[in-house]
C-alpha positions as CSV (number, residue, x, y, z in Angstrom):
1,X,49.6,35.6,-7.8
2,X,50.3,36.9,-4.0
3,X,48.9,39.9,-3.0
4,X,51.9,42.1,-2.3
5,X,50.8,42.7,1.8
6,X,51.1,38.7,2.4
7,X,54.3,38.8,0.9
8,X,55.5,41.6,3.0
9,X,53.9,39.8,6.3
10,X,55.5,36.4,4.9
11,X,58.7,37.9,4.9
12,X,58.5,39.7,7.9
13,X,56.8,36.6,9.7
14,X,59.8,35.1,8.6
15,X,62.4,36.9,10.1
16,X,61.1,36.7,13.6
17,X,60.9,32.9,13.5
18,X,64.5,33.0,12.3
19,X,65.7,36.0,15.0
20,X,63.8,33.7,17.5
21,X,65.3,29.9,16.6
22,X,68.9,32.4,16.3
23,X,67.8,32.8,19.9
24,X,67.8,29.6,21.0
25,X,71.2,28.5,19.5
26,X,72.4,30.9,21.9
27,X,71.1,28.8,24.9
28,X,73.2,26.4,26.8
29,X,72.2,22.8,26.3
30,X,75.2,21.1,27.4
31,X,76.6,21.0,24.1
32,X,78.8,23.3,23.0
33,X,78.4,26.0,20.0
34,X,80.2,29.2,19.3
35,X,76.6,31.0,19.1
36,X,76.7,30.9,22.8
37,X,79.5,33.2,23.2
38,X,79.9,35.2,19.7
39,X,77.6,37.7,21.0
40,X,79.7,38.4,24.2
41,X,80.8,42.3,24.1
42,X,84.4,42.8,24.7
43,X,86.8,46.4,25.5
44,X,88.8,45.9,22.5
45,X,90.8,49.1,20.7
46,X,89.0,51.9,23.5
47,X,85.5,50.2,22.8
48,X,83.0,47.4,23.2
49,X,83.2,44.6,20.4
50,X,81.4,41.6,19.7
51,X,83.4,38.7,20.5
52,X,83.0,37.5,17.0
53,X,84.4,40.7,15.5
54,X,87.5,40.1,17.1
55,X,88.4,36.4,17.1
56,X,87.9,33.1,15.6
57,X,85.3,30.7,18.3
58,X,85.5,27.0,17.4
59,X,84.5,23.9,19.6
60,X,87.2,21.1,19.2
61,X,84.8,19.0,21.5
62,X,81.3,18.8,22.9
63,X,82.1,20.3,26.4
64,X,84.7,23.1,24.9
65,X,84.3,26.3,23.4
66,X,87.9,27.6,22.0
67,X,88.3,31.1,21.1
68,X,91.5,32.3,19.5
69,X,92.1,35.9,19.2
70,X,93.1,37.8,15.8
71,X,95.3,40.2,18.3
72,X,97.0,38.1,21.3
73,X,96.9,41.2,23.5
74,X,93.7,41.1,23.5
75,X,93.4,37.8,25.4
76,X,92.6,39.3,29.0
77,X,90.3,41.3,27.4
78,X,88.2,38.4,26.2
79,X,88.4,36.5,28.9
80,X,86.8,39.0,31.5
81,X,84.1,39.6,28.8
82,X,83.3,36.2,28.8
83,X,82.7,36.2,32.6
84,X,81.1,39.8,32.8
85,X,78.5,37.8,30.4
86,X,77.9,35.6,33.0
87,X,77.1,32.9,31.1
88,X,78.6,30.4,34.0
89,X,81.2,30.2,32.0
90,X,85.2,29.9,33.4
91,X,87.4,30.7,30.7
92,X,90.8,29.7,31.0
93,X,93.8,32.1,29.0
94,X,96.3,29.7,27.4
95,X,98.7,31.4,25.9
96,X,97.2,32.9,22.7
97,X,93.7,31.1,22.9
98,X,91.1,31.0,25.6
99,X,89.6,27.7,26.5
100,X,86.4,27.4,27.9
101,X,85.0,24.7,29.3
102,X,80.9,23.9,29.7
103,X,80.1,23.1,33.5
104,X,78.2,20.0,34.1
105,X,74.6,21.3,34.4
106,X,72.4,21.1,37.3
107,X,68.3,20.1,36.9
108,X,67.6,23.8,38.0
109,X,69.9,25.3,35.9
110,X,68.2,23.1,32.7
111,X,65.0,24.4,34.4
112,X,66.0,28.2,34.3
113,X,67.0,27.5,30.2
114,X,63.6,25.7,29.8
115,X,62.1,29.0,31.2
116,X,64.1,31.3,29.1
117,X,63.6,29.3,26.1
118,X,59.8,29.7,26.7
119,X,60.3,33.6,27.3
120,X,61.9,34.1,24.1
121,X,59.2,31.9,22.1
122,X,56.6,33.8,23.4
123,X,58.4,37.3,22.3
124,X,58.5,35.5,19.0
125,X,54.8,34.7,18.6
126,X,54.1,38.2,20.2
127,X,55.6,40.1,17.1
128,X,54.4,37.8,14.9
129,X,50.6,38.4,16.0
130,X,51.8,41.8,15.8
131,X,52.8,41.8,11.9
132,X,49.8,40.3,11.6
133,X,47.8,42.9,13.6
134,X,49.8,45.4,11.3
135,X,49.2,43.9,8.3
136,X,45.3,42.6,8.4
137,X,44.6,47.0,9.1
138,X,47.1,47.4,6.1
139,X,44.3,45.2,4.3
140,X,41.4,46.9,5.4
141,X,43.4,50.3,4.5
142,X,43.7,49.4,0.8
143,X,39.9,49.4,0.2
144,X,40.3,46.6,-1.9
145,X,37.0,44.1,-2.9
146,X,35.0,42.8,0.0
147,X,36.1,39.2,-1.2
148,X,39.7,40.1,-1.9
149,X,40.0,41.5,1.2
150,X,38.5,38.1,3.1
151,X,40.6,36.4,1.6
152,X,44.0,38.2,2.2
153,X,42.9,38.0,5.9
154,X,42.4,34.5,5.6
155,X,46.0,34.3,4.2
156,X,47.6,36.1,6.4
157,X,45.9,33.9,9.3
158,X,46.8,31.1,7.6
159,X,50.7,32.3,7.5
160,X,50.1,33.3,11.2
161,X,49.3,30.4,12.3
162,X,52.2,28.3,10.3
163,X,54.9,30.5,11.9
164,X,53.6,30.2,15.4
165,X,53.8,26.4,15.2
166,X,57.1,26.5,13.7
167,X,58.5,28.4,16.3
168,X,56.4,25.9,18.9
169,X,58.5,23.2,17.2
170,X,61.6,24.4,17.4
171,X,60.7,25.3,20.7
172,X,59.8,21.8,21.6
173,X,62.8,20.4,20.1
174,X,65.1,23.3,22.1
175,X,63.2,21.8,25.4
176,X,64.0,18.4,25.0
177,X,67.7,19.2,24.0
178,X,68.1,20.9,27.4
179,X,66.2,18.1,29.4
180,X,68.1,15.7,28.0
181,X,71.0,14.8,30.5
């Protein structure tokens, strides 16, 4: 049976490697996905909305991004929160949706992705050496059996190390979508 503090740091190991590869979906690799704008703030009703509270994001095509508004007046709106981002985006107002088509990218601007891909992987592995800073003192707290303890330890390293090279993986797999032209 698991010892109830390497569940806790399983879990919690687990959620940053999710938060982080949630991350990287929102990174631009050419290819278009609504994560890369659903997070866009927007002035909507007197104050700031996600963009994904306040309309529907699809992507009809690989170099497209279509949002459609639940209110039409709110169109503008949307539009200049998608540049304030600035996400290189250009969004065009048609009516009741706004299109927005994904610029041909440059080698630097894959570059500048590659870079912050790598700076959100490394915030990733940070708080997870840090749950399992928190939780290896949580060990030694519980004055359990010298063997028990060891073992835990070894556990959590073990859990440690498996979530680090998950989020190398999906790190390694984010670079090569982005270096692939």
């Amino acid at each position: 049976m698991s010892h109830p503090l390497l569940v806790d740091s399983q879990a919690k190991m687990k959620k940053a490697v999710d938060y982080t590869v949630h991350e990287f979906s929102a990174i631009h690799t050419g290819k278009a996905t609504p994560a890369m704008v659903e997070s866009v703030m927007v002035e909507a009703y007197g104050s700031q909305m996600r963009l994904k509270e306040c309309a529907a994001i699809s992507t009809p095509d690989a170099r497209l991004i279509q949002v459609q508004p639940w209110d039409a007046s709110l169109s503008k709106a949307i539009a200049k929160g998608i540049i304030d981002a600035n996400l290189g985006f250009n969004p065009i107002v048609d009516g009741k949706i706004i299109r927005v088509p994904l610029p041909d990218m440059s080698r630097e601007r894959r570059q500048e992705f590659v870079k912050t891909a790598h700076k959100l992987a490394e915030e990733g592995r940070v708080h997870i050496r840090s749950v399992r800073r928190d939780s290896i003192e949580a060990v030694k707290k519980a004055k359990l059996p010298e063997d028990e303890t060891k073992r835990l330890e070894k556990e959590i390293q073990t859990a440690t190390d498996a979530a680090i090279k998950s989020i190398n993986d999906h790190l390694a797999s984010k670079e090569k979508d982005l270096l692939t032209v």
